[in-house]
N, C-alpha and C positions, 0 to 999 in steps of 0.2 A: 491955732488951727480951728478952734471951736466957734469962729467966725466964717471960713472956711473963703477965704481972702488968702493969695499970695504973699507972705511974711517973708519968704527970703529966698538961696538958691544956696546949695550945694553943690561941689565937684562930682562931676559923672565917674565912677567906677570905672574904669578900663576892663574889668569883666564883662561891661556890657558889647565891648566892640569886640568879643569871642567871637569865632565863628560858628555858624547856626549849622550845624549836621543834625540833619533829620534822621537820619541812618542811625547815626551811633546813637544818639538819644533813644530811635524803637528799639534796639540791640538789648541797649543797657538794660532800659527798663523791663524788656521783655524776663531779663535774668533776676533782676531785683525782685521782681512781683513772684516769682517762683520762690523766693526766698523766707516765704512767711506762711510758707504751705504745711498742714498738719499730717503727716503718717497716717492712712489709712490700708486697711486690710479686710479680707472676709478670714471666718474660723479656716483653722490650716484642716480643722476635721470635716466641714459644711460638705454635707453630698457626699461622705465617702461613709458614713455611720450606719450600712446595712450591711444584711447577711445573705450575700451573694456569691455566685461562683459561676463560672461559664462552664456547657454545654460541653466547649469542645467541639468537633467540625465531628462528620456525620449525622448530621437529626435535621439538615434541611437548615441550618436557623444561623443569624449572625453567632461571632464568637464572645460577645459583648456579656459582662456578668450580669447574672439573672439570679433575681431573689427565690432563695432558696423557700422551703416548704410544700405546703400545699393548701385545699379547703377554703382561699380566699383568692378572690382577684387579682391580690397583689402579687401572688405568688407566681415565677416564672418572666415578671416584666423585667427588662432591662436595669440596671443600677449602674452609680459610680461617674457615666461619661457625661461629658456635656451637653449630649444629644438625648439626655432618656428623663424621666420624668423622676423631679425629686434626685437630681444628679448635680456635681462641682461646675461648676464654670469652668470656661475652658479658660485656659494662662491663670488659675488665684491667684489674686492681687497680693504684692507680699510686703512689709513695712520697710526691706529694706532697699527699697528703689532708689533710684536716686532722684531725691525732692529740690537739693539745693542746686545752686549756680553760682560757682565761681567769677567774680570780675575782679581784674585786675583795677588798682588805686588808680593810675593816670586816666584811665576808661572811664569811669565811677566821676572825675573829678573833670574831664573832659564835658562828657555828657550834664555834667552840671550848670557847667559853665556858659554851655549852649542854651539850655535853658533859662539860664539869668538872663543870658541876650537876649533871649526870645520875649520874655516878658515886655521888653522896652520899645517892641515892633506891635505897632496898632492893627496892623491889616494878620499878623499874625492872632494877635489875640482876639481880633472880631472872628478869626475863620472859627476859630476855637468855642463859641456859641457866648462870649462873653457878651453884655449889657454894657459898651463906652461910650456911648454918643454923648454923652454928658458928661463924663470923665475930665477934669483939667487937663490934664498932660497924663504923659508916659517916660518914663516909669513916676508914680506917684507916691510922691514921699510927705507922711504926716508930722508935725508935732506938734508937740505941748500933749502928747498921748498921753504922759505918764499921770496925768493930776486927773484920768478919767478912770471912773469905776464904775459907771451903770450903766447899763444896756441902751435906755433911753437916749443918751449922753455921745454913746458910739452910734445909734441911729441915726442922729441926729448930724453926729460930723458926717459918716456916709453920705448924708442925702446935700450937703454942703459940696460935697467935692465929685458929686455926681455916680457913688456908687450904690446909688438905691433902687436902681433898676435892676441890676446885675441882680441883686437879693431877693427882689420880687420875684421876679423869674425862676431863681431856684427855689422858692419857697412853696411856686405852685407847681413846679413838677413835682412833685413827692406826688407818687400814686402805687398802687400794689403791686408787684413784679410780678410780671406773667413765666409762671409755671411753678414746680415744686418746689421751689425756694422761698415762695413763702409760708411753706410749713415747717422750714428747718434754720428758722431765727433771722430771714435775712425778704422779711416782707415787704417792705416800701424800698422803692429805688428813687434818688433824684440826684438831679442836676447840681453839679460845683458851683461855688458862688466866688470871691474871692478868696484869696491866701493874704493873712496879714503878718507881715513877718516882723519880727521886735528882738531885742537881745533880753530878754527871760524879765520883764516887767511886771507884776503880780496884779498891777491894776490894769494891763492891756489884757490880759489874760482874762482874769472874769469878764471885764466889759464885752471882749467879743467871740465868748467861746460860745454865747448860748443864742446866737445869731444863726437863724437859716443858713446852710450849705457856705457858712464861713470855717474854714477853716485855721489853726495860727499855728504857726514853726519858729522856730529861736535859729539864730541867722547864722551862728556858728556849728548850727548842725539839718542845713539846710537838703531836703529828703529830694531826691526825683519822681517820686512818684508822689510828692504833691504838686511840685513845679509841672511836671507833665501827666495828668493821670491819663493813664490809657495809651502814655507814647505818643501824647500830642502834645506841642510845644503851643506857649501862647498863654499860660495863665495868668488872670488877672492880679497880679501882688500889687498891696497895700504895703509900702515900706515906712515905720517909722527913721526918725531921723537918725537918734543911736544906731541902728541897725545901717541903715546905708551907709553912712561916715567909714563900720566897718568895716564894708567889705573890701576898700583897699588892701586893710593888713591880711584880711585872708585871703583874701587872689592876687595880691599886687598890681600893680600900675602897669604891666606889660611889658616892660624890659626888664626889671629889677626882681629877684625871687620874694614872694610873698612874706611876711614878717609870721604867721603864724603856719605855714604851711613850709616844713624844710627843703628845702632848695627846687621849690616850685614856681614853674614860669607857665604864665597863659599861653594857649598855645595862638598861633597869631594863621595870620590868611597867607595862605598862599600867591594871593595877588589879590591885589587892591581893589580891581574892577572886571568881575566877572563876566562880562560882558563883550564876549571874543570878537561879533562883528560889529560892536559900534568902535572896539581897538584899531581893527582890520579896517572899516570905512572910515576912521578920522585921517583929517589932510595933512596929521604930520607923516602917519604910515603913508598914506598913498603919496606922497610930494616927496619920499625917500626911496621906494621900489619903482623897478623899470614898470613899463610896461608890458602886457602879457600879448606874446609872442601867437598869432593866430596864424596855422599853416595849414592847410586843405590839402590833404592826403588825397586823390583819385584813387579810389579801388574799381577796378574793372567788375563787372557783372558778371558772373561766373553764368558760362551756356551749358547746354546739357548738347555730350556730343552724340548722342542717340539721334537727336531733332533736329541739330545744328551740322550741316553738313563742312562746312571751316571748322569748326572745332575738332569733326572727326578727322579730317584731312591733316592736323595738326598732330595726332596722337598716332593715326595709321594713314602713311602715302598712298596706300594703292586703293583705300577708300575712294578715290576719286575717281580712277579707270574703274572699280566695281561698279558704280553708279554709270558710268557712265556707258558699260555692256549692258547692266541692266535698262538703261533706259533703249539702248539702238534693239534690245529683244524684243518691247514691250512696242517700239516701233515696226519692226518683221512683223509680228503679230496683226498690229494693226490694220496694214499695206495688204492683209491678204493674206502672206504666205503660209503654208503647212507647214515647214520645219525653216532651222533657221539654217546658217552656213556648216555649222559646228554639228546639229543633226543629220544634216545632207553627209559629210563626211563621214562622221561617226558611222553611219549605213553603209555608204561605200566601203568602206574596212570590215565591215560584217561579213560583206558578200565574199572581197576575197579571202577571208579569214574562211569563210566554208568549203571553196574552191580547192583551195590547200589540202585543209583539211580530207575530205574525201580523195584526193589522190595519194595523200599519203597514208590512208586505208586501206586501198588499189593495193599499194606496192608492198605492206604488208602481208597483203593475202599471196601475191603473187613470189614471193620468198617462202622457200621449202626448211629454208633454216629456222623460220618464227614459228608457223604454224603446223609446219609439216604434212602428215597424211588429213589432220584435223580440218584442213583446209577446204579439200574435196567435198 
């Protein structure tokens, strides 16, 4: 490889053809990276180390303790609450939170597996801000590593098999991290460069540990949170050849359980071609199902029977003789007349309705039995 020429091929890993869940990968790693968290607290005394006491309700004032004494300023202000000066926080932080996160083996080894495969996907590892456009291939695997020991040696094969952009790139992001972290040991931030991974070689190790935003992992104890920092899948691994050969025995071939992992099987796809409607448009589908059955439903137009004199006629019958007195009045009206048939009558019955009336007033008065002498 120190030629940096095609010398041979290797069998692909069946690891690689895991399936890529972005979900469980940000899951996992989301709990992992909490797992390397340090116990932190404020004093369980901080804010409470005065000599105060409350009021008590009558004097006009909150119920909140007030430092006692007198003669100084201090005297009388607030103490203790969160709200007062020289007071606890509110909720003290306590050491015993809980820091870690439980993940289950199959999750842990899932999500790993998704990231082995993601390494070997180019458009995944560009989105990832890697340096491949000069890269040989994917996934890229070294040898003849073991007989290198200096740094130069390792530069030098990088820039052969096209990973010396990647390196430049993280070497000039190092810049100082904006805000207080860089007062508390964590002052320059930069960009990843590759992962090279080996099975525990002593001269891989020095040659490229002291490489810009390189970082190396031993392949039987291979970490998620360098395959994906930050929950993104897509890093650029550097695989020597020892190293790939074994990741058969630790993941297995894919139907057969792994040799170094007890009775553990890759997990496999649930379908081979994710892609529902180029399934659905190929002509073996559509040259096997009917075709689709097109029927044109008529829904009538619903009227409003306010407006709609058929629709009211439809819901009440005598809608139609109403309208239609209504209009023969609004004709009377028009023609002239003062009253119509139904007023002319209505009066007529008035008249003899009074007729009546007053004589059978008459005849009361004229009976000695109703009214009597009252009468006269």
């Amino acid at each position: 490889m120190k030629t940096g020429s095609v010398s041979g091929s290797v069998p692909r890993p069946a690891v690689f053809d895991a399936p890529i869940r972005r979900d469980l990968v940000h899951q996992v790693h989301s709990g992992m990276a909490k797992n390397g968290r340090q116990a932190y607290a404020v004093n369980k005394d901080a804010g409470m180390q005065h000599s105060a006491e409350s009021w008590g309700t009558g004097r006009a004032v909150s119920r909140i303790p007030r430092i006692s004494g007198s003669g100084t300023r201090r005297s009388s202000q607030g103490a203790f609450g969160n709200m007062c000066r020289q007071g606890r926080m509110f909720a003290p932080t306590k050491t015993w939170r809980k820091w870690h996160r439980k993940i289950s083996v199959n999750q842990r080894r899932y999500a790993t597996a998704a990231s082995v495969a993601a390494t070997a996907v180019t458009p995944l590892v560009q989105a990832r801000g890697h340096k491949v456009d000069d890269v040989v291939e994917l996934p890229l695997v070294l040898s003849g590593l073991g007989d290198v020991s200096k740094t130069a040696e390792a530069v030098a094969i990088l820039a052969k098999v096209g990973g010396a952009a990647d390196i430049a790139k993280s070497k000039g992001s190092r810049k100082v991290r904006a805000g207080q972290g860089k007062l508390r040991n964590r002052r320059y931030v930069q960009r990843l460069g590759p992962l090279v991974v080996h099975t525990g070689e002593t001269n891989v190790e020095r040659a490229f540990r002291n490489l810009s935003g390189v970082e190396l992992c031993r392949v039987n104890a291979l970490n998620l949170l360098q395959l994906a920092p930050g929950g993104h899948m897509g890093r650029l691994v550097l695989w020597t050849e020892p190293a790939f050969k074994q990741l058969e025995a630790l993941w297995g071939n894919g139907t057969e359980a792994a040799e170094l992992k007890s009775g553990y099987k890759l997990p496999k796809n649930l379908m081979t071609n994710a892609d529902i409607g180029r399934i659905i448009n190929s002509e073996e589908v559509q040259t096997a199902v009917r075709k689709s059955i097109k029927t044109s439903k008529y829904t009538p137009l619903k009227k409003n029977p306010l407006r709609n004199l058929g629709a009211m006629v439809k819901l009440n019958p005598y809608a139609l003789e109403a309208r239609k007195a209504e209009l023969a009045h609004a004709a009377a009206i028009a023609d002239g007349k003062k009253t119509s048939q139904r007023k002319a009558r209505r009066s007529q019955m008035t008249k003899e309705r009074k007729v009546a009336s007053k004589a059978f007033y008459a005849a009361l008065e004229a009976d000695e039995y109703t009214f009597g002498s009252y009468a006269q």
